[in-house]
C-alpha positions in Angstrom: 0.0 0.0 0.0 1.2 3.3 -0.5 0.3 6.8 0.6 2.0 9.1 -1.7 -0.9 9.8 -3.4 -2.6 11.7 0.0 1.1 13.5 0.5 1.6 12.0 3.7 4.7 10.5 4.7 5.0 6.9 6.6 6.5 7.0 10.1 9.2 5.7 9.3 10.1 7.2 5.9 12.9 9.3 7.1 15.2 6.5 8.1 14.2 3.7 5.4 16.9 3.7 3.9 19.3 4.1 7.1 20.3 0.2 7.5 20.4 -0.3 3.9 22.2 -3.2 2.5 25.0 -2.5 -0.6 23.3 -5.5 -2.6 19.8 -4.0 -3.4 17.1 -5.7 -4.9 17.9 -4.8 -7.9 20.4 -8.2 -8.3 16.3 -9.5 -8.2 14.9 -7.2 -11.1 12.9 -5.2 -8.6 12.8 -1.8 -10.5 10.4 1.2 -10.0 9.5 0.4 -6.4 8.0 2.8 -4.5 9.6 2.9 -1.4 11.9 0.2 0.3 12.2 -0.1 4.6 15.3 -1.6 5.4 15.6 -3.6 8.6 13.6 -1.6 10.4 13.3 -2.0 14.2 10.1 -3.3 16.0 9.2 -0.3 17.0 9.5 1.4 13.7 7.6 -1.7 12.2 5.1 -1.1 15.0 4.4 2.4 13.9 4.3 1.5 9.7 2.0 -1.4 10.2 -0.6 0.9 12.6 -0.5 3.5 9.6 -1.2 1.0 7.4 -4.0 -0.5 9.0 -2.3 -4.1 9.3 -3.4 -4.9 13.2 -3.8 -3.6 16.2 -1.8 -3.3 19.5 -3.6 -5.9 22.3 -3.4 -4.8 26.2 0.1 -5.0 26.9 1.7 -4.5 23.9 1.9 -7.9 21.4 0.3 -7.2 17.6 -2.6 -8.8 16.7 -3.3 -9.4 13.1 -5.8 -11.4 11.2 -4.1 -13.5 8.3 -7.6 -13.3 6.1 -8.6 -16.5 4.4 -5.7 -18.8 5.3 -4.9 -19.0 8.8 -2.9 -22.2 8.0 -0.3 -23.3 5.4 -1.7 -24.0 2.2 0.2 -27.4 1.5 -1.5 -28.3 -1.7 0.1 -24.9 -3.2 4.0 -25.7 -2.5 5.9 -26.8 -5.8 9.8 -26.8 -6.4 11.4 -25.8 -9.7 12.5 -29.1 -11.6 16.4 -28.0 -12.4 19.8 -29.3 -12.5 21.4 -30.0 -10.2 18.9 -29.8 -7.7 16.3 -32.2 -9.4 18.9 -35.2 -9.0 18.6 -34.9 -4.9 15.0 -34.1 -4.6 12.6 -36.9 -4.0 9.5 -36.3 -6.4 6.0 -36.9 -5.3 4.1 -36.1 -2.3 4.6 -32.7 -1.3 7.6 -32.3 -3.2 5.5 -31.0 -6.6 7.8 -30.4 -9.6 7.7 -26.4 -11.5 9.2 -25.8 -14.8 11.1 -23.2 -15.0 9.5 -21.0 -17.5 6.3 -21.1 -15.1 8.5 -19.9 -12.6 10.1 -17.5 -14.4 6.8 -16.2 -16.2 5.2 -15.9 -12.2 8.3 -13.9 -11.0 8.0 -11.7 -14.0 4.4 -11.0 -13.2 4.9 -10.2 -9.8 8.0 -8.1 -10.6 5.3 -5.9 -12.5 2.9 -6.2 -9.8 5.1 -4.1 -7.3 5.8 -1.4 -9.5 5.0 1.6 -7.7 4.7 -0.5 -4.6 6.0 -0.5 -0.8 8.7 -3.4 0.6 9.7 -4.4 3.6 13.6 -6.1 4.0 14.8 -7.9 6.6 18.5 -9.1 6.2 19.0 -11.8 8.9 19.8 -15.6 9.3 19.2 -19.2 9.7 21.6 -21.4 11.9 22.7 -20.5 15.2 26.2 -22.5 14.4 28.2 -19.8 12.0 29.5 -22.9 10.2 26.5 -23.5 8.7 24.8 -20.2 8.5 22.6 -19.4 5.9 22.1 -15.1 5.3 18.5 -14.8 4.3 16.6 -11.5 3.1 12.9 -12.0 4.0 11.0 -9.2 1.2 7.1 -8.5 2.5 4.7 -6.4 1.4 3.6 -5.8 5.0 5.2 -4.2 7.6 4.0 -6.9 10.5 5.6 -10.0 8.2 9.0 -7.9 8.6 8.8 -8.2 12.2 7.4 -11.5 11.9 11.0 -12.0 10.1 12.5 -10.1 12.8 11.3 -12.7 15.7 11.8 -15.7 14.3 15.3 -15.1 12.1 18.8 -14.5 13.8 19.2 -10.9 13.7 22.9 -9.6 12.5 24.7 -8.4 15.6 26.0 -5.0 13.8 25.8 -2.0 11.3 28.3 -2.9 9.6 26.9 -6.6 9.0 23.7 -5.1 7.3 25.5 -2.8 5.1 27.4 -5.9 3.2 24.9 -8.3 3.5 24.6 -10.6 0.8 21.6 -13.0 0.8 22.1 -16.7 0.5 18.3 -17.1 -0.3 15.5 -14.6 -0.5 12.0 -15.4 0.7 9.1 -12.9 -1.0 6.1 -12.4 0.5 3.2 -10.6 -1.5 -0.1 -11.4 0.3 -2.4 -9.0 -2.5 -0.6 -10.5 -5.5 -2.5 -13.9 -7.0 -1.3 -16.7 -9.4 -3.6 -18.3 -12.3 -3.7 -21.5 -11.8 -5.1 -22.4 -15.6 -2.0 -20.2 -17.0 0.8 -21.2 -14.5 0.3 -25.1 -14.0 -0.7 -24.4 -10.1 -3.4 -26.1 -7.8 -5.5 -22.2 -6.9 -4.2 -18.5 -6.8 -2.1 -19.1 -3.9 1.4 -21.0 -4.1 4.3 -21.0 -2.7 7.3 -21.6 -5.7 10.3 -22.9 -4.4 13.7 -22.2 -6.8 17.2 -23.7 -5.2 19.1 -22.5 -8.5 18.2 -18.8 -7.9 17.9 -19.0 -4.0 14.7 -17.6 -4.1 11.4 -18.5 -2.9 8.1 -16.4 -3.9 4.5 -16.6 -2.1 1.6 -15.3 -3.2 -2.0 -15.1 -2.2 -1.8 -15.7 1.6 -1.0 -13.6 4.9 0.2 -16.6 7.3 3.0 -16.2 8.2 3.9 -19.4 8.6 4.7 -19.9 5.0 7.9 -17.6 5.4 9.3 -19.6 8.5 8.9 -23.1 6.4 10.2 -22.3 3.3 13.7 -21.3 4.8 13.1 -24.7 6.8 12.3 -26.3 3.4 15.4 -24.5 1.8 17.4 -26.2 4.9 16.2 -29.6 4.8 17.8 -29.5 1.0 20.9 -27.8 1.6 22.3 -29.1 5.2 22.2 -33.0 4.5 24.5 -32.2 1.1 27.1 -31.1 4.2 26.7 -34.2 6.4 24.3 -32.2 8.9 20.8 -33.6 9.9 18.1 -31.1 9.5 15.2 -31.6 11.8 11.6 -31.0 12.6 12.1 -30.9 16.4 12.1 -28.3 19.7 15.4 -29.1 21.9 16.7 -28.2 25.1 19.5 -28.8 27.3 19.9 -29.3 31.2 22.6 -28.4 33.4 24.9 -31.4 32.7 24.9 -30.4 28.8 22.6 -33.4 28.0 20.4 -32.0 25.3 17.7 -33.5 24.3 15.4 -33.2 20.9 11.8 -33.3 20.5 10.6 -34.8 17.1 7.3 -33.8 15.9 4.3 -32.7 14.4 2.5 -29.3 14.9 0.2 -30.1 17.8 2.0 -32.9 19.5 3.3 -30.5 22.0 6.8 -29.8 20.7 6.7 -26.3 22.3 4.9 -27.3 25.1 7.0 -29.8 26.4 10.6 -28.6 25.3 9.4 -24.9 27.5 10.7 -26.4 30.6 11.6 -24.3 33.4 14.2 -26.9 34.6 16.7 -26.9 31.9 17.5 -24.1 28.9 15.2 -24.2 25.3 17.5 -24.6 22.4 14.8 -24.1 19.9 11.0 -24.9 19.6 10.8 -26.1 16.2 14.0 -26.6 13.7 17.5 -27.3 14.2 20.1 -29.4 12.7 22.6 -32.0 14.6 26.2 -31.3 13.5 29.4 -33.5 14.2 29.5 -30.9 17.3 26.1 -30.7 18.3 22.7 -29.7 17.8 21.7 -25.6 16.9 19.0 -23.9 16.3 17.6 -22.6 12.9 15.8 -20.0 14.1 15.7 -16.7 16.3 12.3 -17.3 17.8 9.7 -19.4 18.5 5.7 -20.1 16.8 3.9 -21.7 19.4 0.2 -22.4 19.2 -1.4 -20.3 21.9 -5.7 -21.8 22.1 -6.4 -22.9 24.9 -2.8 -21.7 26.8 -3.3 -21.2 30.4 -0.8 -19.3 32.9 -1.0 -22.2 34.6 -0.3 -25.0 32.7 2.5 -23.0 30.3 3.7 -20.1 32.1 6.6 -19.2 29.6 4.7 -19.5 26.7 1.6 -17.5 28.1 3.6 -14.4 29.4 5.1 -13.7 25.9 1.1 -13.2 24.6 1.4 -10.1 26.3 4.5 -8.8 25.4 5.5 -6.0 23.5 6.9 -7.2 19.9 5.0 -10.6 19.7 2.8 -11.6 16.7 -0.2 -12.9 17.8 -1.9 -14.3 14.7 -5.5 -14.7 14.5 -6.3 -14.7 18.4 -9.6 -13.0 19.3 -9.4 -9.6 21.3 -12.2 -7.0 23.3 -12.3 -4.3 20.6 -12.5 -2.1 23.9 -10.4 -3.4 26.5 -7.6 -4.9 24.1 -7.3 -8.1 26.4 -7.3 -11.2 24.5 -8.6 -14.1 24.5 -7.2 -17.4 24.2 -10.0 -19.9 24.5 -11.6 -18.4 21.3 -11.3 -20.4 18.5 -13.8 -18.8 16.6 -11.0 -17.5 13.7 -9.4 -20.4 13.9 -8.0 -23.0 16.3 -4.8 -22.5 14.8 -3.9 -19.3 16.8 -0.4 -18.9 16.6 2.0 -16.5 18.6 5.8 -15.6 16.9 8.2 -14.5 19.3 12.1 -13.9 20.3 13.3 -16.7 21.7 15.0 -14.5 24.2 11.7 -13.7 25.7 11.4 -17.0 27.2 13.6 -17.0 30.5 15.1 -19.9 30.5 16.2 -20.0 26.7 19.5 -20.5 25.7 21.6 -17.5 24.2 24.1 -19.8 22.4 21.1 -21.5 20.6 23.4 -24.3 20.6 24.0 -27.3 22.9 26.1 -30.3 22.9 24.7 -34.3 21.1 21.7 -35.0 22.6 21.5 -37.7 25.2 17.6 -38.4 24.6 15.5 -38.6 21.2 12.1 -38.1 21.8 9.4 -38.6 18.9 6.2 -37.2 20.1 2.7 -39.0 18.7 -1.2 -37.4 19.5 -2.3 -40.5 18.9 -6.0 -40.0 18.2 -6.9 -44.1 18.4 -5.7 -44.2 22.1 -3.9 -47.5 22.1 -0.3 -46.2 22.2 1.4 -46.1 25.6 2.6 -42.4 27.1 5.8 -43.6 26.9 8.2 -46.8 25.3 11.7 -47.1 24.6 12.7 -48.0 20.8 15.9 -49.3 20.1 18.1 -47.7 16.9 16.3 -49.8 14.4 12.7 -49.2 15.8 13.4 -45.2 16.3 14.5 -45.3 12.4 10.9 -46.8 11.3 9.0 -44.7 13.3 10.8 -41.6 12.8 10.7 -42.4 8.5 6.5 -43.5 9.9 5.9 -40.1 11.2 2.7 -40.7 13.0 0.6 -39.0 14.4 -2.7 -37.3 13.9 -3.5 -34.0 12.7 -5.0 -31.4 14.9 -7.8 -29.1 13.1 -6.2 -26.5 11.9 -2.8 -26.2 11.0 -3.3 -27.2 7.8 -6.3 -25.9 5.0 -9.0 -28.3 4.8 -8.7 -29.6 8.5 -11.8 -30.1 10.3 -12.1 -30.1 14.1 -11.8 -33.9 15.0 -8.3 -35.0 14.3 -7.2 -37.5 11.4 -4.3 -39.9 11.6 -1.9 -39.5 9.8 1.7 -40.5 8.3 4.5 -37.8 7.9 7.7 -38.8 7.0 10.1 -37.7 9.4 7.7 -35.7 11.5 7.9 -33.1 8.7 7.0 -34.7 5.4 6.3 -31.3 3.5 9.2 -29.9 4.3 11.6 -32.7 3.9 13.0 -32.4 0.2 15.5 -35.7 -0.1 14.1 -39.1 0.5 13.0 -39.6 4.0 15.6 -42.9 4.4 18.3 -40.3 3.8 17.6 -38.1 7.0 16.8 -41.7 9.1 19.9 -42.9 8.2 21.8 -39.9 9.5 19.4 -40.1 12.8 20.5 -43.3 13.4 24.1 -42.8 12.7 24.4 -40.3 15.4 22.0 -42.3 17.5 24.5 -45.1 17.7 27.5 -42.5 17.8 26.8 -41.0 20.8 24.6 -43.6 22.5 21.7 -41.8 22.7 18.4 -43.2 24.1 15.2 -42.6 21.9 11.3 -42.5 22.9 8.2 -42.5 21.9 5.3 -40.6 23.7 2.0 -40.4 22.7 0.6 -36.9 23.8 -3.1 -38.0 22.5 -5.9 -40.4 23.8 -6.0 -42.4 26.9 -8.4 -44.6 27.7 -10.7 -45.0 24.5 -10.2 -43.0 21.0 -11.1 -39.6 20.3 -14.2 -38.7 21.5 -14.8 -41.8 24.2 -11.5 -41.3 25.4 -9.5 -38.1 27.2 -6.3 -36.1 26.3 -3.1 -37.8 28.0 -2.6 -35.1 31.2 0.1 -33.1 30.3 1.3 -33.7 34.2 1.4 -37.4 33.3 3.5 -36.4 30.0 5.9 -34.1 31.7 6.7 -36.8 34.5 7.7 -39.5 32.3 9.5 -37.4 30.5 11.6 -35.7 33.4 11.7 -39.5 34.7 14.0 -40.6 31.3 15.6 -37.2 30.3 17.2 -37.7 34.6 18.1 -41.5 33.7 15.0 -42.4 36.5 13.1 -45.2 33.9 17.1 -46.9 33.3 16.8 -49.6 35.6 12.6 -49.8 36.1 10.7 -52.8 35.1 9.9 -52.6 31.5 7.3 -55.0 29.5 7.4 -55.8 25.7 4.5 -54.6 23.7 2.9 -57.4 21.5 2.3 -55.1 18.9 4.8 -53.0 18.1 7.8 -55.1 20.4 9.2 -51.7 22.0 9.9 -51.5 25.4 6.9 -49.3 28.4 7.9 -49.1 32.0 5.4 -50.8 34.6 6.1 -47.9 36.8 7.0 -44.4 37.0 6.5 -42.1 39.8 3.2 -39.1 39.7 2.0 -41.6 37.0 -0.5 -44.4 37.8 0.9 -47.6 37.0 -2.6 -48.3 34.6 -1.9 -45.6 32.6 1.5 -47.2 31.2 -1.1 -50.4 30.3 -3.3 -48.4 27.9 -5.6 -51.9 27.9 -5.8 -51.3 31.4 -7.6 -47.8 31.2 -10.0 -49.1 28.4 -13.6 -50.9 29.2 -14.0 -52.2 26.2 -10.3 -55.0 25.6 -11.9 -56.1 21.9 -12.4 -52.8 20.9 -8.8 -51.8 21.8 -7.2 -55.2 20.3 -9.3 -54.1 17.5 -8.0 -50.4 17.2 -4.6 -51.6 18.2 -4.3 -54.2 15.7 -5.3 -51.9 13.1 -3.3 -49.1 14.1 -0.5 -51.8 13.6 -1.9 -52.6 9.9 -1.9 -49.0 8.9 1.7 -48.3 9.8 2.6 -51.4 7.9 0.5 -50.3 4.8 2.0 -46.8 4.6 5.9 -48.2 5.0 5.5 -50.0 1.7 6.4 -47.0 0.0 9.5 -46.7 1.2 10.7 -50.3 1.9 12.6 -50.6 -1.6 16.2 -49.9 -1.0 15.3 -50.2 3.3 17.7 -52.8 5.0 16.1 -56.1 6.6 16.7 -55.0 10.1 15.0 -51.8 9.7 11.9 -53.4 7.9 11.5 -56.1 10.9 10.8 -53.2 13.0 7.5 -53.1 11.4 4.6 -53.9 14.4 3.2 -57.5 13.9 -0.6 -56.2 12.8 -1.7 -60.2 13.5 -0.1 -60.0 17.3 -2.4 -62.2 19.7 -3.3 -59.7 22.8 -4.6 -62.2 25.2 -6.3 -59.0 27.0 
């Protein structure tokens, strides 16, 4: 939007140009712009998205903005350019949807055209917290609240001088108002999202969320980090006091953020990072947590940031007259989102890196209710669960979602992200899984006692005990039992936790219904892993669950 037209200046016109980088946007064609903001400051962005009309300011000082139609990624709308040499690494199909490059190319032109005349925003910053493996990314937006989006969730350059010779590795553009054709340029509607690795640039059209502009670097990662022997990863980590990190592995609404918030050791990351031969850092410079239903009480570090000055709060519901907000509302959406600095959780750690993790923990909402809250896997089993991915989608972050959750497959915890083949990154798990002797999990954040909708959601105080209970070495030398099914290992006991619990039969009425779900639970996992058993070793396909297991319940 622009405002030339009423002869009145932005706020923040005067010093646009002040933190400027010496490689324009010009190196992208950009010509006859109207006016370009430079890495503006939060509370410059602040000011330019007010005068814009973007969002408003919620009691205590966090921006609230409304994303319009999508208010979750539109995955059906990602594709990839189909180019050498990138198309010999890239596994087709699935969410990996192949461009030519003249469509590309005939897009960029149009949009090039589009923003003649037109405002930017630029953020230079950066992805990796490890300098080794640093990517610089320039974020372009067309509003002034998806720079500071950028700002929060992106490394920020520590000086002056860094901005002023910046020279972007990849550029994400963000233009909300400008709309493919999906008969002229091979696309699935008028949004997309057009991924090119030979130009190291990615454009988006036809959606505010924000979220788009976080996963495409993500995306960008997952391609360029395994080519340098580092494992890229959907996952929150943190670290206790003996540097024994520990990762997190899955899907949005399994409770990555949730559960890697804790106040007893230091968050790494809540969402991305990459495990090095020295460790594991974090991609990012802030966190996206899903904020319905947050309470003070059950996730005080998350909650106090909704009410800070400089957060994003997507889509949450606010009193047009007192400005207070309100969390239980779904009525937008149920995929409320919050973007943040990672600083402003307390206990977060500055380095953003940590040493190899000590713990692997692959997090399921496991919507059937037959999956124990906790079982240990050995290297082979966390290798065909991790390239299984399951879990079961929560309403809402993804288009088309209704509000009773789905099960699902996703490779890797991530599957529209990951660009290689999935056995790729779960061969470089398990690599450093034997390496460093780490222990791996799997806890099932969902049902208890029934499915979805007999059933109730696992407590989160039952979660966070057995997890404190292996990431402090306490469920070592317990009693374990061997699951019929799926032949991992679940404690008999674990303190705060009743012992039925860890027996999900036990907390069922109905023992043929769950031998029943169970058994089919086991048959879908082995149904989906058919696609990628060519080229698998034996030992990793004899992890598979045995879907005609006798229960004797």
């Amino acid at each position: 939007m622009t405002h030339d037209i009423l002869n009145v200046n932005s706020p923040a016109l005067g010093h646009a140009d002040a933190l400027k980088s010496e490689n324009g946007l010009d190196i992208l064609g950009l010509k006859d712009l109207n006016r370009v903001y430079w890495n503006l400051t939060p509370e410059a962005l602040y000011e330019e998205a007010i005068f814009r009309s973007e969002g408003k300011i919620s009691h205590m000082g966090a921006f609230v903005v409304d994303t319009g139609a999508h208010t979750a990624r539109s995955a059906n709308d990602k594709f990839i350019v189909k180019a050498s040499p990138s198309e010999d690494h890239i596994d087709w199909g699935g969410g990996n949807r192949p461009m030519p490059v003249e469509k590309f190319n005939a897009v960029f032109d149009r949009m090039r055209e589009f923003l003649k005349g037109k405002d930017l925003f630029v953020q230079d910053c950066y992805a990796g917290a490890d300098p080794k493996y640093r990517m610089p990314v320039r974020i372009i937006t067309e509003y002034a609240w998806h720079s500071q989006f950028a700002r929060n969730m992106f490394i920020q350059p520590e000086t002056n001088e860094e901005l002023t010779n910046f020279a972007p590795g990849f550029t994400v553009m963000s233009i909300p108002s400008f709309k493919g054709i999906p008969e002229v340029d091979g696309i699935n509607s008028e949004t997309f999202i057009l991924l090119n690795f030979e130009e190291k640039l990615c454009i988006i059209g036809n959606t505010g969320y924000a979220g788009e502009i976080k996963k495409s670097v993500f995306t960008v990662l997952n391609y360029l980090l395994p080519l340098q022997d580092v494992l890229s990863m959907h996952c929150s980590a943190n670290v206790g006091n003996n540097d024994d990190s520990a990762l997190f592995f899955g899907l949005s609404g399994t409770g990555k953020t949730t559960l890697s918030a804790d106040p007893t050791r230091q968050l790494i990351g809540d969402d991305e990072h990459g495990w090095s031969d020295k460790g594991v850092f974090n991609f990012e410079g802030g966190c996206y947590a899903k904020v319905i239903n947050l309470s003070a009480e059950a996730e005080p570090e998350i909650y106090a940031v909704t009410s800070m000055f400089g957060t994003i709060l997507e889509n949450v519901v606010y009193d047009v007259n007192t400005r207070k907000i309100d969390l239980d509302d779904d009525s937008m959406t149920e995929n409320t989102r919050s973007a943040y600095p990672i600083e402003y959780i307390s206990n977060s750690l500055p380095e953003k890196m940590a040493g190899h993790p000590k713990n692997v923990i692959m997090l399921t909402c496991d919507a059937s209710g037959v999956m124990p809250p906790i079982a240990r896997l050995t290297p082979e089993q966390a290798m065909y669960h991790f390239i299984s991915g399951y879990t079961s989608k929560v309403g809402g972050t993804e288009v088309g979602l209704g509000k009773e959750p789905q099960s699902t497959f996703s490779a890797c915890f991530g599957a529209p992200f990951m660009v290689h083949h999935p056995y790729k990154y779960a061969e470089m798990l398990k690599d450093r899984i034997l390496k460093h002797n780490a222990t791996c999990w799997i806890v099932n954040t969902g049902w208890s006692g029934g499915p979805f909708g007999i059933g109730k959601r696992m407590s989160i105080k039952y979660t966070r005990a057995l997890l404190n209970a292996a990431l402090e070495g306490k469920l070592a030398d317990v009693k374990y039992y061997k699951d019929p099914v799926f032949g991992f290992e679940v404690p008999t006991h674990c303190e705060g936790v009743p012992d039925e619990v860890l027996r999900p039969s036990d907390t069922w009425d109905d023992k043929k219904a769950f031998e029943a779900k169970y058994l089919n639970l086991a048959t879908l996992f082995v149904e989906n892993f058919k696609k990628f058993a060519d080229g698998c070793p034996q030992e990793l396909l004899d992890a598979a669950p045995n879907k005609d297991a006798k229960l004797n319940l």
